[in-house]
N, C-alpha and C positions, 0 to 999 in steps of 0.2 A: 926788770926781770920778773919780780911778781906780776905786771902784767901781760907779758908773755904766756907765765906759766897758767892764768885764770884765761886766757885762749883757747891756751893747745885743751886745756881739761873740757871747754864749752866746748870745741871740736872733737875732742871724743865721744861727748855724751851724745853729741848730734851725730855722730856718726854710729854709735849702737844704737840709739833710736832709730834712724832706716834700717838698720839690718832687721832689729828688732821688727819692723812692719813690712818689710822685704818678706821674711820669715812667716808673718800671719797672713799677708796674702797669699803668699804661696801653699799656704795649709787650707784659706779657704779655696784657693785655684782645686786643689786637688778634690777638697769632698763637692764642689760642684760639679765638680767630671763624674765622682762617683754618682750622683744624683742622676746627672742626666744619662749614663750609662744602666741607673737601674729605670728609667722610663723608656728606655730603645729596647732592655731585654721583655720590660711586658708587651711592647709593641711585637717584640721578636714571636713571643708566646698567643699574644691576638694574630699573628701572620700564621703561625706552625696552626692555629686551632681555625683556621678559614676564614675567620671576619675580617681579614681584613688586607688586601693585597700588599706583596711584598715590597714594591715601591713605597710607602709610605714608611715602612720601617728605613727603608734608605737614605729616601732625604732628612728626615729627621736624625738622624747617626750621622749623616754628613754636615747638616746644622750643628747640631750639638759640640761633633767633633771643632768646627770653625771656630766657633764662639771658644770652647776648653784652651785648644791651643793656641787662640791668639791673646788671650787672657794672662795665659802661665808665661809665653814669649814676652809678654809686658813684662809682667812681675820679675821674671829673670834676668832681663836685660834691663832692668831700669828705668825704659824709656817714658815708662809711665809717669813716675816723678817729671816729665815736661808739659803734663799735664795739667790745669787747674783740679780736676777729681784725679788724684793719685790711684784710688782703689778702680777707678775705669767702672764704675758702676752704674751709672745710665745706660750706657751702650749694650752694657751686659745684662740687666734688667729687661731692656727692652726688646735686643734681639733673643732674649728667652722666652719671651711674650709670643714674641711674632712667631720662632721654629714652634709653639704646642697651640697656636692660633693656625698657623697650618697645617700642623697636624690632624687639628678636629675640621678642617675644611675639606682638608683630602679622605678622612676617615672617617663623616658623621655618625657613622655606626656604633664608634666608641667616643663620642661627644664629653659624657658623663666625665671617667674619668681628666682626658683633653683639658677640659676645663677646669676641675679641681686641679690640676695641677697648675694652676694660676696662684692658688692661694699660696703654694709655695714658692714660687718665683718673688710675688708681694712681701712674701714674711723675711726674703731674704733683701729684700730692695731695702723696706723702710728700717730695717736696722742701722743702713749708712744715710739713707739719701734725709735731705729737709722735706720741711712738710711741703713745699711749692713745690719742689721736683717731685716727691709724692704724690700731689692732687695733679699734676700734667699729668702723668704717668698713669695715674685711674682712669683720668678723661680718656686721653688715647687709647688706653685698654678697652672701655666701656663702648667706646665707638666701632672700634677695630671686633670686636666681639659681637657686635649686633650687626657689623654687616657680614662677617662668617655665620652667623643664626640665620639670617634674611638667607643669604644664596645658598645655603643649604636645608631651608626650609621643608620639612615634611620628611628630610632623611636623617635628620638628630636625633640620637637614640641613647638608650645605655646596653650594652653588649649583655644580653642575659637570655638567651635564645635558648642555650644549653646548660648541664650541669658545668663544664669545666669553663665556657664565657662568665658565667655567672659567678665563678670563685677567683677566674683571673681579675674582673670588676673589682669584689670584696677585695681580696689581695693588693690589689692596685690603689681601691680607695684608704684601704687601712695605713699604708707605706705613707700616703701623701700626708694622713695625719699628722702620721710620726715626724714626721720630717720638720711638718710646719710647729709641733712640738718640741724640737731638738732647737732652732732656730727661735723660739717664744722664749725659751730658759738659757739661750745664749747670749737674748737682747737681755732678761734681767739681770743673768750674772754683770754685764757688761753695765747697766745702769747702777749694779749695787758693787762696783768698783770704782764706778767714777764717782759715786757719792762719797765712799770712802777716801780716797785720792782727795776731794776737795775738801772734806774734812783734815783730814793730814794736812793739809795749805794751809786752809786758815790756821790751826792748830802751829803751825810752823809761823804763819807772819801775824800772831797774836803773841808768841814768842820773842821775836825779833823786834816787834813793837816795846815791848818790854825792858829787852836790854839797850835800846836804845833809847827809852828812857826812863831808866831808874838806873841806880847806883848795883853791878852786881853781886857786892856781898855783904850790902846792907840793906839791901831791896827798895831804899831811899830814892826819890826823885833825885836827877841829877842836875847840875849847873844850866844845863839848856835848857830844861823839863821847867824847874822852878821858872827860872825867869820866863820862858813862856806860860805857864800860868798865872805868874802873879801879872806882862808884856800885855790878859785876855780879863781878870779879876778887872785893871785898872779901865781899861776899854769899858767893860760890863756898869760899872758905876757910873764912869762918865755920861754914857750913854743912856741912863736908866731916867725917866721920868720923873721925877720928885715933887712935880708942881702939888700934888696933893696934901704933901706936909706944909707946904708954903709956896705961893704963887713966883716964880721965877726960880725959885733956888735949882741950884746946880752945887753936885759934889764931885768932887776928886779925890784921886787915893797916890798917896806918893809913898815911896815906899826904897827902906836902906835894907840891903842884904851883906849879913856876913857870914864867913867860913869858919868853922870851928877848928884853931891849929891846937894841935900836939902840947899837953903841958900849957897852954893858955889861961889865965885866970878868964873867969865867966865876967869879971869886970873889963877885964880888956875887948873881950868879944864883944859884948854888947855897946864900949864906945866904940868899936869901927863901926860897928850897925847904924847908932845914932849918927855917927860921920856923915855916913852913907846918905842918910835920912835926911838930913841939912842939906847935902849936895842936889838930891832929888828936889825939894824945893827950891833950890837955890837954884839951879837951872831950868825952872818954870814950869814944876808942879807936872801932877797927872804925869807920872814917871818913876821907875825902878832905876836902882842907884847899885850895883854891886863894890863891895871894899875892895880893895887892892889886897 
């Protein structure tokens, strides 16, 4: 029955932990949509201001839109958890990379911004991914990036022709900031919870260490505790060098343990100890003896 009941409770906590991170992907599904929805409206703003034809705003809102919805479709339907990365975040990393890598291939005119929005893509990867899926992930980027620089060569630019190109850039470049800002203080709250969290651990099985071994309401080493120390004392001695006090010598420690009863004379206690003590020798030495 008790083991029953320590089941069903490990299957509920395991089951609010998925919801629980059901729940935070699906929060970060949404502000990535929002992200990549405020980079389609300054594409929208670089289309409305000239620089930049209106196909380019499309495929990338049709990128964008691919990648949003098949992300949150995960997250909702679960299917992600069959996963080995549950968060889906190489795929999504990378095809972000690639929709504002084409972006600046289709559009070199607005290169500048294009490309800082890289750094935001990056601040949102290495929060989940390791350092090797990280360093694949720059290589690929770094490569991918210099052959859209090479074929576009001599048409990279930064959009600043005019007063209103020149403040959708500022605008565009200040957001990316922020963003890779927002995503900087969300990787340290999240390092200075797990730090906490682990401290809580330890703090709990240095606890548990505790009461499992010492007496709880006399804070005393308990029946196991003792005789493993004294099980390591005797070991220690045996095992310790001596030849420097005298060539060959070897020591041993034997050793009678008694309990202190209730109403007991201190003379009584101390012969079952001596009992003890005799049986330890008597059964051949380098050995702990506990009284009955």
């Amino acid at each position: 029955m008790v083991e029953a009941e320590k089941n069903l409770e490990a299957a509920i906590k395991a089951s609010q932990a998925r919801e629980r991170d059901r729940r935070q992907r699906l929060w970060w599904s949404v502000a990535t949509t929002s992200s990549y929805s405020l980079d389609a409206l300054f594409l929208g703003l670089f289309v409305a201001a000239g620089t930049i034809p209106a196909s380019v705003f499309y495929l990338f809102a049709a990128g964008a839109a691919a990648i949003c919805a098949t992300t949150f479709a995960l997250y909702a339907s679960g299917w992600n958890l069959r996963f080995r990365d549950p968060g889906v975040i190489w795929p999504q990393v990378a095809a972000g990379i690639a929709v504002h890598l084409a972006a600046v291939a289709l559009a070199p005119q607005i290169a500048f911004p294009g490309l800082a929005n890289l750094f935001t893509v990056f601040a949102f990867g290495v929060i989940w991914l390791s350092l090797r899926a990280s360093v694949v992930l720059l290589a690929l980027t770094v490569l991918a990036a210099g052959a859209v620089l090479w074929i576009d060569a001599g048409r990279v630019a930064m959009a600043a022709s005019n007063p209103l190109e020149t403040s959708l850039t500022w605008l565009c470049f200040s957001l990316i900031l922020a963003r890779c800002l927002v995503l900087s203080v969300h990787a340290n709250d999240m390092r200075a919870r797990l730090a906490e969290s682990r401290r809580r651990l330890a703090a709990s099985l240095e606890q548990v260490k505790q009461l499992a071994s010492h007496d709880e309401l006399t804070g005393a080493l308990n029946r196991r505790s003792l005789m493993a120390a004294l099980e390591r004392f005797c070991a220690a001695i045996a095992e310790n060098d001596w030849s420097s006090i005298a060539p060959g010598l070897a020591i041993t420690l034997s050793a009678g343990v008694a309990g202190f009863r209730k109403s007991e004379p201190n003379e009584q206690l101390l012969h079952r100890a001596d009992s003890a003590l005799y049986q330890a020798k008597a059964s051949g030495r380098n050995n702990v003896v506990l009284s009955d």
